[in-house]
Backbone as CSV, one residue per row, in Angstrom:
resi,resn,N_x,N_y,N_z,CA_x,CA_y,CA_z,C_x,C_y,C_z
1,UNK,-5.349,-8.186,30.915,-4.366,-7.774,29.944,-4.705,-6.366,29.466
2,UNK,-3.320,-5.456,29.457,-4.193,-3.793,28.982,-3.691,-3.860,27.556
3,UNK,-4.353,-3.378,27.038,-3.890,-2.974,25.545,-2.866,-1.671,25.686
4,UNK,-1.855,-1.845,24.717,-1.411,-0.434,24.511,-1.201,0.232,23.713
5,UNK,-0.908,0.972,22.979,-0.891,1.551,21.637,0.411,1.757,20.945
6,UNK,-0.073,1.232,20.136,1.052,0.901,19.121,1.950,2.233,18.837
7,UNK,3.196,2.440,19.003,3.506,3.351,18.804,4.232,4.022,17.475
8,UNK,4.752,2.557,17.119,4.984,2.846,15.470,4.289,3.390,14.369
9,UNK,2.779,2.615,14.838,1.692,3.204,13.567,1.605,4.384,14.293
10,UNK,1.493,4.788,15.123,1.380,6.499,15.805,1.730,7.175,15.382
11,UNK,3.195,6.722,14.852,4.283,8.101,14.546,3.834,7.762,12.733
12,UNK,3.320,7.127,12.241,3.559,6.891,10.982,1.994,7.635,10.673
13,UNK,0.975,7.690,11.617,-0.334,8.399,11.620,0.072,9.761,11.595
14,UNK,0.577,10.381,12.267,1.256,11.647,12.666,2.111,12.090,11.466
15,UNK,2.545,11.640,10.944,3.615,11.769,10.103,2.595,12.036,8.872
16,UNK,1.874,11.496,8.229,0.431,11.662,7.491,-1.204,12.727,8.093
17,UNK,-0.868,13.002,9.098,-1.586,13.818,9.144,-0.600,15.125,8.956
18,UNK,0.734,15.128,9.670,1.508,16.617,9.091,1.329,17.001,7.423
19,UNK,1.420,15.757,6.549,1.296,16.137,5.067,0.345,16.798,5.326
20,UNK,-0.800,16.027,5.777,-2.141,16.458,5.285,-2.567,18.465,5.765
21,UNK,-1.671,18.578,6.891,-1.666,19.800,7.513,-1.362,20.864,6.233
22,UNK,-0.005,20.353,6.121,0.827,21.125,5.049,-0.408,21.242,3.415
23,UNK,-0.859,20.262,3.067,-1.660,20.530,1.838,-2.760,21.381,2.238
24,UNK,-3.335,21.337,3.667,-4.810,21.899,3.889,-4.253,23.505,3.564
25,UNK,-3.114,24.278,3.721,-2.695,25.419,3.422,-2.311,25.262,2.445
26,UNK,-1.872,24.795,1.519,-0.785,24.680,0.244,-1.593,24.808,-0.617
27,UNK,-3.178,23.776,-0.884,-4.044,23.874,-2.041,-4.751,24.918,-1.816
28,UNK,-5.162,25.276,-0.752,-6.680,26.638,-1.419,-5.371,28.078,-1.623
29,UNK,-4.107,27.593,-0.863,-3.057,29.342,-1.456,-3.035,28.956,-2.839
30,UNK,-2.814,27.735,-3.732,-2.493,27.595,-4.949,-3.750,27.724,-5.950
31,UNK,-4.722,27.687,-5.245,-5.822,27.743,-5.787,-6.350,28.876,-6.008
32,UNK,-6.081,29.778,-5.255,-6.589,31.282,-4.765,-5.465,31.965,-6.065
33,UNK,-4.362,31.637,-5.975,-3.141,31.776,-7.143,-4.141,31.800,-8.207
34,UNK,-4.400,30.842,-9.085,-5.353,30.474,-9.825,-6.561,30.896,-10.442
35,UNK,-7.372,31.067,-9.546,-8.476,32.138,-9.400,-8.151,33.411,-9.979
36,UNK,-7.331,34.108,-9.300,-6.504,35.263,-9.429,-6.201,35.704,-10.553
37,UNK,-5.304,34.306,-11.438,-4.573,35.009,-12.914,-5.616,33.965,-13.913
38,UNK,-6.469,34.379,-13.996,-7.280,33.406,-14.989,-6.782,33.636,-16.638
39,UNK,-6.564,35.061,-16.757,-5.937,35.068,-18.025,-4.529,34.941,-18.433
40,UNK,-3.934,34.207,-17.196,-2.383,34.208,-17.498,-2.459,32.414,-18.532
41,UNK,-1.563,32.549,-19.283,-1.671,31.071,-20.403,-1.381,29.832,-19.147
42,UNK,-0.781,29.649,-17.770,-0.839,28.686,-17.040,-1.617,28.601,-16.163
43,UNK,-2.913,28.998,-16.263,-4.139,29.325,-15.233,-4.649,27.953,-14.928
44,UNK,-4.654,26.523,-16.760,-5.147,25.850,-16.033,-4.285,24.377,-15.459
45,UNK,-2.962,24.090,-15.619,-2.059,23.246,-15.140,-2.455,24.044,-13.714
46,UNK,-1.925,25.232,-13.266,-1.716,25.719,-11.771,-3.107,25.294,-11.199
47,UNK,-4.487,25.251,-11.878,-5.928,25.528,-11.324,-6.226,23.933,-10.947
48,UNK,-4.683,22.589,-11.620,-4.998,21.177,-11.590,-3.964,20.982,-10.897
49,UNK,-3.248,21.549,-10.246,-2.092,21.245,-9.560,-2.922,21.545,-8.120
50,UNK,-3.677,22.476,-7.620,-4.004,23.328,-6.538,-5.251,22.173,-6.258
51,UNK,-6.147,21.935,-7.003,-7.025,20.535,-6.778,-6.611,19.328,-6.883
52,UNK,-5.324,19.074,-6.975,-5.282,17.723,-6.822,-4.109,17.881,-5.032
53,UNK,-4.073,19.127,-4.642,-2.966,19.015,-3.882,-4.038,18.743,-2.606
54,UNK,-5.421,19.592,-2.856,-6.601,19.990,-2.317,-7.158,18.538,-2.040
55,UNK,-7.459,17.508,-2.928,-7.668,16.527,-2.710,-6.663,15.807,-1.808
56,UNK,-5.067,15.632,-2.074,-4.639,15.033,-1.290,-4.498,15.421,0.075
57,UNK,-4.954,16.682,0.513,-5.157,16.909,1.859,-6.023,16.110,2.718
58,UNK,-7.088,16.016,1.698,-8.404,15.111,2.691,-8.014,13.472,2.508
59,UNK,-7.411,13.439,1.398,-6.712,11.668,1.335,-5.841,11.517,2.865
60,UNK,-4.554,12.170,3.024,-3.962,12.218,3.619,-4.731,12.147,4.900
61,UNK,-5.722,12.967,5.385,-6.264,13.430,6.775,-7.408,11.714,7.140
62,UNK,-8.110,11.094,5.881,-8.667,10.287,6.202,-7.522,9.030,6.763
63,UNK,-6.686,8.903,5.900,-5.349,8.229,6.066,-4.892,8.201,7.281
64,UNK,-4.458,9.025,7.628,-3.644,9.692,9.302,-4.775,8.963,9.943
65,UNK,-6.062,9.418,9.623,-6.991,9.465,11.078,-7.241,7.962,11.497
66,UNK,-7.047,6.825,9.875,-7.370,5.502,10.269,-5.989,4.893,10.937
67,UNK,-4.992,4.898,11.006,-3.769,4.864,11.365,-3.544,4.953,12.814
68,UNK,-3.900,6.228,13.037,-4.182,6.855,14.475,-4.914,5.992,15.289
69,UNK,-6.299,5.490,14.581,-7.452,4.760,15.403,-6.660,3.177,15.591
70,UNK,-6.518,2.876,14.201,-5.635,1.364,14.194,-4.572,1.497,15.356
71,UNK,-3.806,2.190,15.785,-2.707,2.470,16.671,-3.109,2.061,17.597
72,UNK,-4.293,3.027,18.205,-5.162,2.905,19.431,-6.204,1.729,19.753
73,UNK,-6.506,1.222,18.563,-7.504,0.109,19.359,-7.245,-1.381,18.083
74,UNK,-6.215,-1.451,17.825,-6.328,-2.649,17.313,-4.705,-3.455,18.194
């Protein structure tokens, strides 16, 4: 019997690693934003928006990657 890979969780792995693509650029530009205007009065909402987007990049990427594996070998 061959195994084959699931192709639904594939596209739904894929689909979670693109977020995760999109945040890996989105938080350190928003962050770098941040850095930048330290004395502007929204330095620190923008400086908690840019780390939490930062975090959900690596949420997202661990996410995708178990998805991906589940696809492939379960």
């Amino acid at each position: 019997m061959t195994k084959r890979t699931n192709k639904e969780v594939l596209s739904k792995g894929l689909k979670l690693m693109a977020g995760s693509l999109f945040c890996m650029f989105a938080g350190p530009v928003i962050l770098h934003s941040a850095f930048k205007n330290q004395s502007h009065p929204l330095y620190i909402p923008v400086l908690i928006i840019g780390l939490l987007i930062a975090a959900a990049a690596i949420f997202l990427a661990f996410k995708g990657l178990r998805k991906i594996m589940d696809s492939m070998f379960n």
